[in-house]
PyMOL Python script that loads the backbone (N, CA, C, O; Angstrom):
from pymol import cmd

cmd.read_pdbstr("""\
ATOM      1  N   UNK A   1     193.515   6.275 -79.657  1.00  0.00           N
ATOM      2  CA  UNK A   1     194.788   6.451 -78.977  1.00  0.00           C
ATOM      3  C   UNK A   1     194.541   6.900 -77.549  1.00  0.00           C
ATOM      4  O   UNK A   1     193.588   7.590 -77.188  1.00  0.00           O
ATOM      5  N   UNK A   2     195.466   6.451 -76.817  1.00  0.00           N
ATOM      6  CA  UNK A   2     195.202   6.914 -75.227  1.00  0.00           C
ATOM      7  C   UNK A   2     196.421   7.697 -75.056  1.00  0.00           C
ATOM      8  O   UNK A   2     197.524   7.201 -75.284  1.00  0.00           O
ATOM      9  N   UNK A   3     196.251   9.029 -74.624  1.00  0.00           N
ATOM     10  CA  UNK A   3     197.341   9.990 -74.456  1.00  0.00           C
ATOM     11  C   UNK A   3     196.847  10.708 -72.972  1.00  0.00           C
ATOM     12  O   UNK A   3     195.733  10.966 -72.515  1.00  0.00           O
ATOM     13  N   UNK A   4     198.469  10.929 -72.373  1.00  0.00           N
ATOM     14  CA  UNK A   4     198.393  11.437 -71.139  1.00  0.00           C
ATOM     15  C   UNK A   4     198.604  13.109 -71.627  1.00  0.00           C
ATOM     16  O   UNK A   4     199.341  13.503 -72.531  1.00  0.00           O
ATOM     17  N   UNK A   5     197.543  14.108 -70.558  1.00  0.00           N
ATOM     18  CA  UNK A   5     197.996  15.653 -71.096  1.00  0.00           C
ATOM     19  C   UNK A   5     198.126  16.267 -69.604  1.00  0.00           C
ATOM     20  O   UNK A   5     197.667  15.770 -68.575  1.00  0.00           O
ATOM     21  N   UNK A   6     198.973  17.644 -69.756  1.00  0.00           N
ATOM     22  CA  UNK A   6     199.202  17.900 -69.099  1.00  0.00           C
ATOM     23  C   UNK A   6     199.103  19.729 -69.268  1.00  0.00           C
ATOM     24  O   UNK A   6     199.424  20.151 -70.379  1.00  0.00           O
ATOM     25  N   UNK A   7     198.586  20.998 -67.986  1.00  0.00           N
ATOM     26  CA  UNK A   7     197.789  22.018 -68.695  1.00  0.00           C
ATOM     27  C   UNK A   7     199.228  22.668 -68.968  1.00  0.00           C
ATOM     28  O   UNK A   7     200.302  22.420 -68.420  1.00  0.00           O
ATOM     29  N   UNK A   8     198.852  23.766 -70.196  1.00  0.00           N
ATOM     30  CA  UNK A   8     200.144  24.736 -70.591  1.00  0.00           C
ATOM     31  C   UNK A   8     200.185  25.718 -70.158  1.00  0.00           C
ATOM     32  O   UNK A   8     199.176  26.116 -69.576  1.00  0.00           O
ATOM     33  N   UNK A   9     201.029  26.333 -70.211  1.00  0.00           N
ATOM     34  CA  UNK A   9     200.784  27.998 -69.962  1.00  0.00           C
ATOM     35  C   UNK A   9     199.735  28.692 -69.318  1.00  0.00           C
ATOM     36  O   UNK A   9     199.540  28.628 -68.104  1.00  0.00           O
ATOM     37  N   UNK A  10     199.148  29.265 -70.003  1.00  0.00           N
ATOM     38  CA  UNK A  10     197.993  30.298 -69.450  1.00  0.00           C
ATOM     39  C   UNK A  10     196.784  29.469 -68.853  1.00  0.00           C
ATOM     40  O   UNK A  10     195.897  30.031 -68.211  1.00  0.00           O
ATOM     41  N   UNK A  11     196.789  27.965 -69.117  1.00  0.00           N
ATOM     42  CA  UNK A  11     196.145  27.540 -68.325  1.00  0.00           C
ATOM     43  C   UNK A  11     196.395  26.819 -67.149  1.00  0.00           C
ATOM     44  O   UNK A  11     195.503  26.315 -66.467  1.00  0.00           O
ATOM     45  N   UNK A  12     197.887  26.749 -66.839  1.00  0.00           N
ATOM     46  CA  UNK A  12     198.044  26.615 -65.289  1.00  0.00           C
ATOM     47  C   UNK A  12     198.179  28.043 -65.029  1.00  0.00           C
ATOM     48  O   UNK A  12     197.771  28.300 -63.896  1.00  0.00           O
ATOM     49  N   UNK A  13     198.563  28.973 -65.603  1.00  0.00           N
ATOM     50  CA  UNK A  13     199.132  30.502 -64.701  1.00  0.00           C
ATOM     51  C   UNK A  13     197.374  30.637 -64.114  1.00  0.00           C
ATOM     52  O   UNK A  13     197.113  30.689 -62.912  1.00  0.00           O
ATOM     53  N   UNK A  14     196.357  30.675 -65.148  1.00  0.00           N
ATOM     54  CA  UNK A  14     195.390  31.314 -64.568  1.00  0.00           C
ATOM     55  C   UNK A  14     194.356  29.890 -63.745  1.00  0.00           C
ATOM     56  O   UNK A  14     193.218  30.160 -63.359  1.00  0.00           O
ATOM     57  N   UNK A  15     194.895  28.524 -63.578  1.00  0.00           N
ATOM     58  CA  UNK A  15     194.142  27.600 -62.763  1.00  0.00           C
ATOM     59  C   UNK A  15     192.739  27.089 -62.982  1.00  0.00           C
ATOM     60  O   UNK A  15     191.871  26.806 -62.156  1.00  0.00           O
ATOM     61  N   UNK A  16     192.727  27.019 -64.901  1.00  0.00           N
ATOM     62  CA  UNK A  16     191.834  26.283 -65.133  1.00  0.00           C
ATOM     63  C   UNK A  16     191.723  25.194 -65.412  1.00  0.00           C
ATOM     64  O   UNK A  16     192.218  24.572 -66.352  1.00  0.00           O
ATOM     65  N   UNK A  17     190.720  24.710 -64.202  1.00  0.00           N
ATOM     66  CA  UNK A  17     190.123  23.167 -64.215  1.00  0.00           C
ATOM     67  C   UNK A  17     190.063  22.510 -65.430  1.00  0.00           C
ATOM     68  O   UNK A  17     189.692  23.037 -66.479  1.00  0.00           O
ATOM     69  N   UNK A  18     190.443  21.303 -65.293  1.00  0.00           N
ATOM     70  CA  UNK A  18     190.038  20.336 -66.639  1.00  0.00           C
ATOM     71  C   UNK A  18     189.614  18.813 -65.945  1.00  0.00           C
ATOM     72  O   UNK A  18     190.456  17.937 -65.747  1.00  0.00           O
ATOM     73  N   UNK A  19     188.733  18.723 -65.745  1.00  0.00           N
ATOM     74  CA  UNK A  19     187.661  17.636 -65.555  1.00  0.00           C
ATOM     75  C   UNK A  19     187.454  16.073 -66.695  1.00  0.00           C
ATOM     76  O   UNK A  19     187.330  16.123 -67.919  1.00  0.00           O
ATOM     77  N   UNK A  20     187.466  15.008 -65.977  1.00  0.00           N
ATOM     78  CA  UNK A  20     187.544  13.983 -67.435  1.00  0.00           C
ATOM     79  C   UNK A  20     185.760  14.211 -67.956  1.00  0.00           C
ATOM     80  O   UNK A  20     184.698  14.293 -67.339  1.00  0.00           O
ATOM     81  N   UNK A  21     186.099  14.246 -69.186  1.00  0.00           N
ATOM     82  CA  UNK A  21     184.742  14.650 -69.642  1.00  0.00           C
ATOM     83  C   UNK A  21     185.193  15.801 -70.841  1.00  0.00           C
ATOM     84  O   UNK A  21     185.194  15.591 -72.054  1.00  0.00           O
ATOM     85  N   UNK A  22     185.455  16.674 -70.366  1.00  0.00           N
ATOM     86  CA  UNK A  22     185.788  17.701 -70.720  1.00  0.00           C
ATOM     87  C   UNK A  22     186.578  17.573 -72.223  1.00  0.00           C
ATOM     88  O   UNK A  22     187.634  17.008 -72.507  1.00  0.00           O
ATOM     89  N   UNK A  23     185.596  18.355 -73.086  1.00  0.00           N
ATOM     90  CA  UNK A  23     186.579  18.375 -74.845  1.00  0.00           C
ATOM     91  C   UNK A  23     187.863  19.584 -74.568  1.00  0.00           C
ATOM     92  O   UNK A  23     187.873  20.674 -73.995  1.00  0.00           O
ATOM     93  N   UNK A  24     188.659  18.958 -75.122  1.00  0.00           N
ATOM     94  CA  UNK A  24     189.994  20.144 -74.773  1.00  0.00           C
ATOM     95  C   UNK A  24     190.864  19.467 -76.266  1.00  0.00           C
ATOM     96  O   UNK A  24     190.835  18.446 -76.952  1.00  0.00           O
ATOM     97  N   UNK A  25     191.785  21.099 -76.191  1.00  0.00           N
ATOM     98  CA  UNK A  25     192.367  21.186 -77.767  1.00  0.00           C
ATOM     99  C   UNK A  25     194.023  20.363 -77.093  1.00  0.00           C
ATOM    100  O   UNK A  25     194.474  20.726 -76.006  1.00  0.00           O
ATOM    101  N   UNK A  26     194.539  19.566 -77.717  1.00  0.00           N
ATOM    102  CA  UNK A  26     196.036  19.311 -77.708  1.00  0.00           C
ATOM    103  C   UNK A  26     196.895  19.574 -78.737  1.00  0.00           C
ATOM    104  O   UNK A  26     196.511  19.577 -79.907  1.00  0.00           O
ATOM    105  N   UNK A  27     198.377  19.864 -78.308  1.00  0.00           N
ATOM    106  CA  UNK A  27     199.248  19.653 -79.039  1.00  0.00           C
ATOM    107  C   UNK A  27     200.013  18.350 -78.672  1.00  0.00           C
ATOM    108  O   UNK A  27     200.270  18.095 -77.495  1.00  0.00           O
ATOM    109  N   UNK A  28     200.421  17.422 -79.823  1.00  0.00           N
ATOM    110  CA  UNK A  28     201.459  16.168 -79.761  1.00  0.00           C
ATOM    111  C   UNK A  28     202.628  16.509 -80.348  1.00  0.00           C
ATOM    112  O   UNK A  28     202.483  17.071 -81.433  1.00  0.00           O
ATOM    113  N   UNK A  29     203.647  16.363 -80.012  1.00  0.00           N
ATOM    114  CA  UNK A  29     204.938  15.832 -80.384  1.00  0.00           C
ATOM    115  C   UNK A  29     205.016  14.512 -81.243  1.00  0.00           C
ATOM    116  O   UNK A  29     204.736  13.346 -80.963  1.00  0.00           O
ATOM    117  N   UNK A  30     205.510  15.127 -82.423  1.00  0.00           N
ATOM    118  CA  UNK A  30     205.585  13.844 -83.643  1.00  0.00           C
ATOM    119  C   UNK A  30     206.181  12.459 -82.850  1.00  0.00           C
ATOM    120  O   UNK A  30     205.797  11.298 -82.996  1.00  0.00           O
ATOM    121  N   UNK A  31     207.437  13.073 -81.806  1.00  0.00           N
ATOM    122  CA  UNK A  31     208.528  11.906 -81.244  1.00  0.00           C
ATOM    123  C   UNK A  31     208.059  11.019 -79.963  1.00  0.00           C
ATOM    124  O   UNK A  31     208.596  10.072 -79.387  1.00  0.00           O
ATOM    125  N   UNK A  32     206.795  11.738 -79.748  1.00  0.00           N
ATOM    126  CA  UNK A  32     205.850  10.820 -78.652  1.00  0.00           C
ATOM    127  C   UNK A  32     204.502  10.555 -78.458  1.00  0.00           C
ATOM    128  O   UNK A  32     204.267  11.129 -77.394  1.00  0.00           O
ATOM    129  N   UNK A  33     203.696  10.148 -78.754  1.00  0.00           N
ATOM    130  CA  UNK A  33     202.122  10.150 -79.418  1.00  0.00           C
ATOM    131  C   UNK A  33     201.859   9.832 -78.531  1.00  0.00           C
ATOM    132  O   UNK A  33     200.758   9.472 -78.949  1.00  0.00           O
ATOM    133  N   UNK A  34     201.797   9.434 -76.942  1.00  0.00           N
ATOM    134  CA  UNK A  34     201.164   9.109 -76.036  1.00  0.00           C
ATOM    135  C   UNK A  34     200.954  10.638 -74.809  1.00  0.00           C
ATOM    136  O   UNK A  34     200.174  10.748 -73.863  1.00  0.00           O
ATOM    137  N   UNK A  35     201.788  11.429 -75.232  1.00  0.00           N
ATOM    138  CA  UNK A  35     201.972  12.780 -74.327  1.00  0.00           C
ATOM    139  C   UNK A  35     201.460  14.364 -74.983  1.00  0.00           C
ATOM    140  O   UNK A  35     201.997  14.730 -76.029  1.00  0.00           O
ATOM    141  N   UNK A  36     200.865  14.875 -74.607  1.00  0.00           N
ATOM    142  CA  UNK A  36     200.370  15.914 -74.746  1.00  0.00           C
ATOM    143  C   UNK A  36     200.255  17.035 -74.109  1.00  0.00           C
ATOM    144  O   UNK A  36     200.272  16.868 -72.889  1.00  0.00           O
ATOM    145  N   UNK A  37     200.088  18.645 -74.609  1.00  0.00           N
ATOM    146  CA  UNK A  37     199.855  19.512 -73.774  1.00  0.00           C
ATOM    147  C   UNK A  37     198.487  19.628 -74.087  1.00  0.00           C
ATOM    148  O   UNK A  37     198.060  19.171 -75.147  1.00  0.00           O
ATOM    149  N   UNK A  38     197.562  20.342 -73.056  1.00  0.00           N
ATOM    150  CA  UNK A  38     196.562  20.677 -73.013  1.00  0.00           C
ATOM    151  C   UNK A  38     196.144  22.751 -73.518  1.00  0.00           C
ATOM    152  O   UNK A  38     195.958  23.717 -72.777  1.00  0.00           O
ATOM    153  N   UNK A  39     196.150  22.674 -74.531  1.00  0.00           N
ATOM    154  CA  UNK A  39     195.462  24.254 -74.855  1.00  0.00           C
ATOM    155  C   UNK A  39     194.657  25.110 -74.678  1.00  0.00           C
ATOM    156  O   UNK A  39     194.716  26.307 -74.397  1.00  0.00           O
ATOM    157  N   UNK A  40     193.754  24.286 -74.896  1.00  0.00           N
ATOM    158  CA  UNK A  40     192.737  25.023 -74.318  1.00  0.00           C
ATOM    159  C   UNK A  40     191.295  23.974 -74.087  1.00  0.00           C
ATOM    160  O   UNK A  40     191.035  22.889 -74.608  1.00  0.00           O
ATOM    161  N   UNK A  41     190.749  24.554 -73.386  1.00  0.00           N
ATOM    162  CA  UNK A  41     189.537  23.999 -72.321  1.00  0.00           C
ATOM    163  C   UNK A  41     187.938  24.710 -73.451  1.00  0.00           C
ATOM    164  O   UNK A  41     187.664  25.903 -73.582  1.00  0.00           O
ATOM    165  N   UNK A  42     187.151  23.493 -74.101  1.00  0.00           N
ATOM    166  CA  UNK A  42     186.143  24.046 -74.940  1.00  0.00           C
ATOM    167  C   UNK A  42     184.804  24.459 -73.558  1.00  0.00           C
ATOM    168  O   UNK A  42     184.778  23.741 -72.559  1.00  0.00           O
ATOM    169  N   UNK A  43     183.933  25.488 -73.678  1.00  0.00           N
ATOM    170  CA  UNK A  43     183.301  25.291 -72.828  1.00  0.00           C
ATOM    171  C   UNK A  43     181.925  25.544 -73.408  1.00  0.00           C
ATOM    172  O   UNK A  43     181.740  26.464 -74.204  1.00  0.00           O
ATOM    173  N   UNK A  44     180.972  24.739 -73.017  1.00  0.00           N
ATOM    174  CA  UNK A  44     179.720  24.225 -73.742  1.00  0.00           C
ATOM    175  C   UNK A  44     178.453  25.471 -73.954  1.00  0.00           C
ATOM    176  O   UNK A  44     177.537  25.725 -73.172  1.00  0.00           O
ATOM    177  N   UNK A  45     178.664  25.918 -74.866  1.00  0.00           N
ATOM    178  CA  UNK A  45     177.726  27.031 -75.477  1.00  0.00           C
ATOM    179  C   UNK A  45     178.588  27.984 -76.015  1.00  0.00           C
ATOM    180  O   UNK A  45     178.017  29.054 -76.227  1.00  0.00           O
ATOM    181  N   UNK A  46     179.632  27.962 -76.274  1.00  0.00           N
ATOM    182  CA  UNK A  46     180.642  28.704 -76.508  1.00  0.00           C
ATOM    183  C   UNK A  46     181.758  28.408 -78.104  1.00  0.00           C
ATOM    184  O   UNK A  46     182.157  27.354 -78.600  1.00  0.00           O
ATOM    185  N   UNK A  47     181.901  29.409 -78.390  1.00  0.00           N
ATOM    186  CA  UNK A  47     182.561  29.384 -79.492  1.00  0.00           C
ATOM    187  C   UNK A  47     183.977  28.715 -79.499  1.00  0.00           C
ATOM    188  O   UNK A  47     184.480  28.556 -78.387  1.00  0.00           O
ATOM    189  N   UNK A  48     184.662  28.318 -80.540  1.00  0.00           N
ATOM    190  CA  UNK A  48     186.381  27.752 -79.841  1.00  0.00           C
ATOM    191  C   UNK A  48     187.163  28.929 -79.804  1.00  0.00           C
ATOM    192  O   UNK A  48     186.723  30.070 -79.945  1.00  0.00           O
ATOM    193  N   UNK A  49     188.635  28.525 -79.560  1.00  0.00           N
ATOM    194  CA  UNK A  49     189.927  29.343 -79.669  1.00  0.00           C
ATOM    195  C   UNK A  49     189.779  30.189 -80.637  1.00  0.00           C
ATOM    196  O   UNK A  49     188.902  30.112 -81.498  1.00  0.00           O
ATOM    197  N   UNK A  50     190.831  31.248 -80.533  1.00  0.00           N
ATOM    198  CA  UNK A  50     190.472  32.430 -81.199  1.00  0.00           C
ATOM    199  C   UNK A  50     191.720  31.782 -82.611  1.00  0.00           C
ATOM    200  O   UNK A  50     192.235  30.666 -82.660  1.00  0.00           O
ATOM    201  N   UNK A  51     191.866  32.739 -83.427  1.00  0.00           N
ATOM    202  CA  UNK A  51     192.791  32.408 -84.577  1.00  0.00           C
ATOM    203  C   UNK A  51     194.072  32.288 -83.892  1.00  0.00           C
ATOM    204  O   UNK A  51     194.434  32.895 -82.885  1.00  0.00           O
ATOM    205  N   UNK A  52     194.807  31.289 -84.680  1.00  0.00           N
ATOM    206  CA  UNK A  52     196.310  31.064 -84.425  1.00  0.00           C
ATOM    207  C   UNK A  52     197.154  31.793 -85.626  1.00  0.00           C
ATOM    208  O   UNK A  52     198.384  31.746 -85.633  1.00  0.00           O
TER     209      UNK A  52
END
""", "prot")
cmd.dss("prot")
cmd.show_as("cartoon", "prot")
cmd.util.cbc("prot")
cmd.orient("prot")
């Protein structure tokens, strides 16, 4: 699937980069599968997101 994302919250407030390349977590909307937010940014040696 090819989906457009766009950053959320705490990652535009605090202005982190997202680079193509880059593994990152999304959320989709059941009512649009091509659009996404961006969650969070994985960064390489590093553990993921904390618990939801």
């Amino acid at each position: 699937h090819e989906v457009l994302g766009h950053t959320a919250g705490k990652m535009r407030k605090n202005r982190i980069r997202v680079l193509v390349g880059d593994e990152v977590l999304c959320e989709l909307t059941p009512y649009d599968l091509t659009k996404a937010r961006i969650t969070y940014r994985f960064m390489p040696g590093r553990g993921g997101p904390g618990p939801q």
